[in-house]
DSSP file (Angstrom, degrees, kcal/mol; ACC not computed):
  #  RESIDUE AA STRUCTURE BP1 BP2  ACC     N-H-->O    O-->H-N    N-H-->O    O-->H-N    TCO  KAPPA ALPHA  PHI   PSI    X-CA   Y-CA   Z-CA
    1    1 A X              0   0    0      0, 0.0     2,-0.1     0, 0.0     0, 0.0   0.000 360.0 360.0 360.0  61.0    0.0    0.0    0.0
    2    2 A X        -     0   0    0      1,-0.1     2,-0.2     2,-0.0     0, 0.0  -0.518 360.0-117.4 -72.9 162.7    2.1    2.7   -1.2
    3    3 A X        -     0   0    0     -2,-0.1     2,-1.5     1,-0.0    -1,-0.1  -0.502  41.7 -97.4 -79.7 146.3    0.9    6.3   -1.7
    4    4 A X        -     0   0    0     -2,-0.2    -1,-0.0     1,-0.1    -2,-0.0  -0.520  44.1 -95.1-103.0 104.1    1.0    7.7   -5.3
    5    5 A X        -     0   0    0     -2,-1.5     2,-0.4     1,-0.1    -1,-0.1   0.715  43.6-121.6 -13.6 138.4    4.1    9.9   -6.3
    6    6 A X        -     0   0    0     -3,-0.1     2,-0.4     1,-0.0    -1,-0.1  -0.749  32.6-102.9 -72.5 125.2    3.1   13.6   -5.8
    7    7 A X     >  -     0   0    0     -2,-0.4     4,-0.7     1,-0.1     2,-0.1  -0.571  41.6-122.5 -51.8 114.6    3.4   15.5   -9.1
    8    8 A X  T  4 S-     0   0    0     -2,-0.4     2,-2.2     1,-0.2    -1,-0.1  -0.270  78.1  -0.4 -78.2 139.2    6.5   17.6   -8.9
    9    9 A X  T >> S+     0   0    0      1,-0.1     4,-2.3    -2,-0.1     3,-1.1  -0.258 113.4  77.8  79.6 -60.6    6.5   21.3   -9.3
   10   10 A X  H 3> S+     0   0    0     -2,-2.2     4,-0.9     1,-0.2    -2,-0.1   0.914  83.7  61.6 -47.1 -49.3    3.0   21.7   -9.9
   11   11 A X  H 3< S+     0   0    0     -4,-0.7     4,-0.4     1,-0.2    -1,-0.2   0.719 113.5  33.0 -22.7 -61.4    2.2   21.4   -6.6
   12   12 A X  H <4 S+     0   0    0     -3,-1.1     4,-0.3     2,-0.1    -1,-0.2   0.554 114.4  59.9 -89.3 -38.8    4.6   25.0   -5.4
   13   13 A X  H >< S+     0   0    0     -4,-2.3     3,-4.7     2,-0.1     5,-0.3   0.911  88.0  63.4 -75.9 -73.3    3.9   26.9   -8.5
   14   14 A X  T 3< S+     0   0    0     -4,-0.9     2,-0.6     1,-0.3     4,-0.3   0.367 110.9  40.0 -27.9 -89.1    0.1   27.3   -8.6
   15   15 A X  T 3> S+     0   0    0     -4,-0.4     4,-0.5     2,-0.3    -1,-0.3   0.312 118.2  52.2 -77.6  13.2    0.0   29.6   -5.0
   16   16 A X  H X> S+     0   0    0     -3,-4.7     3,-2.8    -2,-0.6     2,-1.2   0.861 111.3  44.5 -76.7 -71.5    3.4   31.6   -6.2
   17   17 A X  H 34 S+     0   0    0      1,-0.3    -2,-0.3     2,-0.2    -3,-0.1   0.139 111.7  50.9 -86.9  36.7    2.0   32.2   -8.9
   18   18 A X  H >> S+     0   0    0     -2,-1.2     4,-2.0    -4,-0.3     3,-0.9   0.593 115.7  51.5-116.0 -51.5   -1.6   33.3   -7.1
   19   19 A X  H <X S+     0   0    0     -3,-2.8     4,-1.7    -4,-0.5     5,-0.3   0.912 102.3  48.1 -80.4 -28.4    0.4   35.3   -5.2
   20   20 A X  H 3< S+     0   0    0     -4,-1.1     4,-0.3     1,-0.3    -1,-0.2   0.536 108.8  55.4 -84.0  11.8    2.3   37.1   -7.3
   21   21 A X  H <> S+     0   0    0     -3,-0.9     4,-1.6    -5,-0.2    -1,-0.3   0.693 105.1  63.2-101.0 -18.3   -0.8   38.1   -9.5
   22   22 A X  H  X S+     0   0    0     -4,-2.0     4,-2.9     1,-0.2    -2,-0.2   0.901 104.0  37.5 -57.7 -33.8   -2.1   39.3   -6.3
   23   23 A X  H  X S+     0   0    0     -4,-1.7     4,-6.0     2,-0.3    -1,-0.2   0.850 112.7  56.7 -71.2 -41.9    0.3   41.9   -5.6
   24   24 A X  H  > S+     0   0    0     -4,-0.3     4,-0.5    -5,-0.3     5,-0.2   0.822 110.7  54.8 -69.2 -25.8    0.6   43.1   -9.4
   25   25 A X  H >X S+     0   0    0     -4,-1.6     3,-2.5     2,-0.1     4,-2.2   0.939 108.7  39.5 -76.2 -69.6   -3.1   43.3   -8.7
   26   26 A X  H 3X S+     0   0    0     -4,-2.9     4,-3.6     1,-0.3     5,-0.4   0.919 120.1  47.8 -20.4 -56.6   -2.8   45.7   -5.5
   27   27 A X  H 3< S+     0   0    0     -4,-6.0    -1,-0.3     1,-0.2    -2,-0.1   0.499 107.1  55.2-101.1  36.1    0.0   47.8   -7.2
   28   28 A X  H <X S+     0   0    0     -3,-2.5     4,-1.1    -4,-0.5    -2,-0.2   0.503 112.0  40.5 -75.4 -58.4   -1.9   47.9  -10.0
   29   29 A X  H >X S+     0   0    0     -4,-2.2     4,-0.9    -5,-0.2     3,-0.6   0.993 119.9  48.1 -64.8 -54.1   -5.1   49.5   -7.9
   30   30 A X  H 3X S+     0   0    0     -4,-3.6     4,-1.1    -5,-0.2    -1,-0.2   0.731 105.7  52.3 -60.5 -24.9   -2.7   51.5   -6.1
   31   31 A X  H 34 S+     0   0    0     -5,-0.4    -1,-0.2     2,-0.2    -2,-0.2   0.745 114.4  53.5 -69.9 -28.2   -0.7   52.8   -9.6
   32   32 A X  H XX S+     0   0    0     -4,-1.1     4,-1.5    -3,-0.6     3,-0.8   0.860 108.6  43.8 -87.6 -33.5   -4.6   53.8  -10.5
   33   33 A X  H >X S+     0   0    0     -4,-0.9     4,-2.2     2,-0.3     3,-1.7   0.989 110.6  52.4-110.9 -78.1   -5.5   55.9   -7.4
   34   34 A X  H 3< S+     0   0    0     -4,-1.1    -1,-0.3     1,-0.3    -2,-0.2   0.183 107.1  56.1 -36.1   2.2   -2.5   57.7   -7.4
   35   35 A X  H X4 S+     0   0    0     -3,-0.8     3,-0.6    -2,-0.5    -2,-0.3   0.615 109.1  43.7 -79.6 -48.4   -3.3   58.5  -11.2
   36   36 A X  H X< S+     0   0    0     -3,-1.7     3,-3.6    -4,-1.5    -2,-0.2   0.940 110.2  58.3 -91.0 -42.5   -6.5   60.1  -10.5
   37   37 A X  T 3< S+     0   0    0     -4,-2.2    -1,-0.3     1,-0.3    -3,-0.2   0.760  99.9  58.9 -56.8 -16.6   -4.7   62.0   -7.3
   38   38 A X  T <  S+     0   0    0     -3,-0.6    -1,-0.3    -5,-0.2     2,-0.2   0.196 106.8  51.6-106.3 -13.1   -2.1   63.6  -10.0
   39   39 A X    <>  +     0   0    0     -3,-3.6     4,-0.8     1,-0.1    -1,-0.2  -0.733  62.9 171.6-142.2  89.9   -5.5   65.2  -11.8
   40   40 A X  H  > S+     0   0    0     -2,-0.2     4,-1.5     1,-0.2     5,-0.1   0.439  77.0  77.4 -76.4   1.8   -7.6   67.2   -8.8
   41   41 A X  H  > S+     0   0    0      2,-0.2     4,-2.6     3,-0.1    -1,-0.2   0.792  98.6  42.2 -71.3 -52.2   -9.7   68.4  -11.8
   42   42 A X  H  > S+     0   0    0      2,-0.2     4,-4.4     1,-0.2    -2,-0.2   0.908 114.0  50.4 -59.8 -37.6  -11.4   64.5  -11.6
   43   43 A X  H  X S+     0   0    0     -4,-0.8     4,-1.8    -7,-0.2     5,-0.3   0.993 106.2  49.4 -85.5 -56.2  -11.6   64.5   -8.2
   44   44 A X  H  X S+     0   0    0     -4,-1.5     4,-2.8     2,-0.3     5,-0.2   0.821 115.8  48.0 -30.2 -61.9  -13.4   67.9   -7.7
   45   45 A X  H  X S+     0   0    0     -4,-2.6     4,-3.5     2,-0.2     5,-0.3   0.983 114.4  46.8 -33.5 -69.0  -15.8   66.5  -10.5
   46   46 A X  H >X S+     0   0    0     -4,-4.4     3,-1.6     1,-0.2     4,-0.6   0.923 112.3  49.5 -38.2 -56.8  -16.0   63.0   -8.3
   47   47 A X  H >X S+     0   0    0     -4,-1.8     4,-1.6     1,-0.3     3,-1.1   0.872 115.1  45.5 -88.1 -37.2  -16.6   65.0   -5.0
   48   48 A X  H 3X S+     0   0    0     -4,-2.8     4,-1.9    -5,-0.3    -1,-0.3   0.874 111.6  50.3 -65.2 -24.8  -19.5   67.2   -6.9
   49   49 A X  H << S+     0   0    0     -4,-3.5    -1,-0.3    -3,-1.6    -2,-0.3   0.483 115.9  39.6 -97.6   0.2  -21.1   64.4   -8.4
   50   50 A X  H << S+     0   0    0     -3,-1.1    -2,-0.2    -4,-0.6    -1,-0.2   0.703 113.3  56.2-105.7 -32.1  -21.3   62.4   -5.1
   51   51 A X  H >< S+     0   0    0     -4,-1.6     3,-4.7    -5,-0.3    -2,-0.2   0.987 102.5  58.9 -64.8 -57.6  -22.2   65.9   -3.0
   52   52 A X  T 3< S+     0   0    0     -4,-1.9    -1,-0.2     1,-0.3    -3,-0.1   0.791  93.4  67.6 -79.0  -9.1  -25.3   66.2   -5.6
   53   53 A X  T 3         0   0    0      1,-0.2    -1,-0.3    -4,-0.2    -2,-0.2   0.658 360.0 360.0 -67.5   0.4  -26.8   62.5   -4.3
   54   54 A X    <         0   0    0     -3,-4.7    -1,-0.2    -4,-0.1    -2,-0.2   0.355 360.0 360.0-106.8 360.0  -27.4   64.2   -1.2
């Protein structure tokens, strides 16, 4: 009753590479927010259009 051989490599890659699309996602969101702070023209807009749902 042996166990049956673990597939090598697969195993280890799949949650690197999980993690490292996570992070490219984060400084991806963070790259984005810090785009729109760089144009206060947008934001001013945002902050009026949120103001007038009230």
């Amino acid at each position: 009753m042996n166990a049956a051989p673990r597939p090598s490599g697969g195993a280890t890659a799949h949650p690197l590479l999980r993690r490292i699309a996570l992070h490219a996602a984060a400084l991806a969101a963070l790259l984005g927010v810090f785009a729109l702070y760089a144009h206060p023209d947008f934001l001013v807009m945002l902050a009026d259009q949120l103001w007038a749902c009230f």
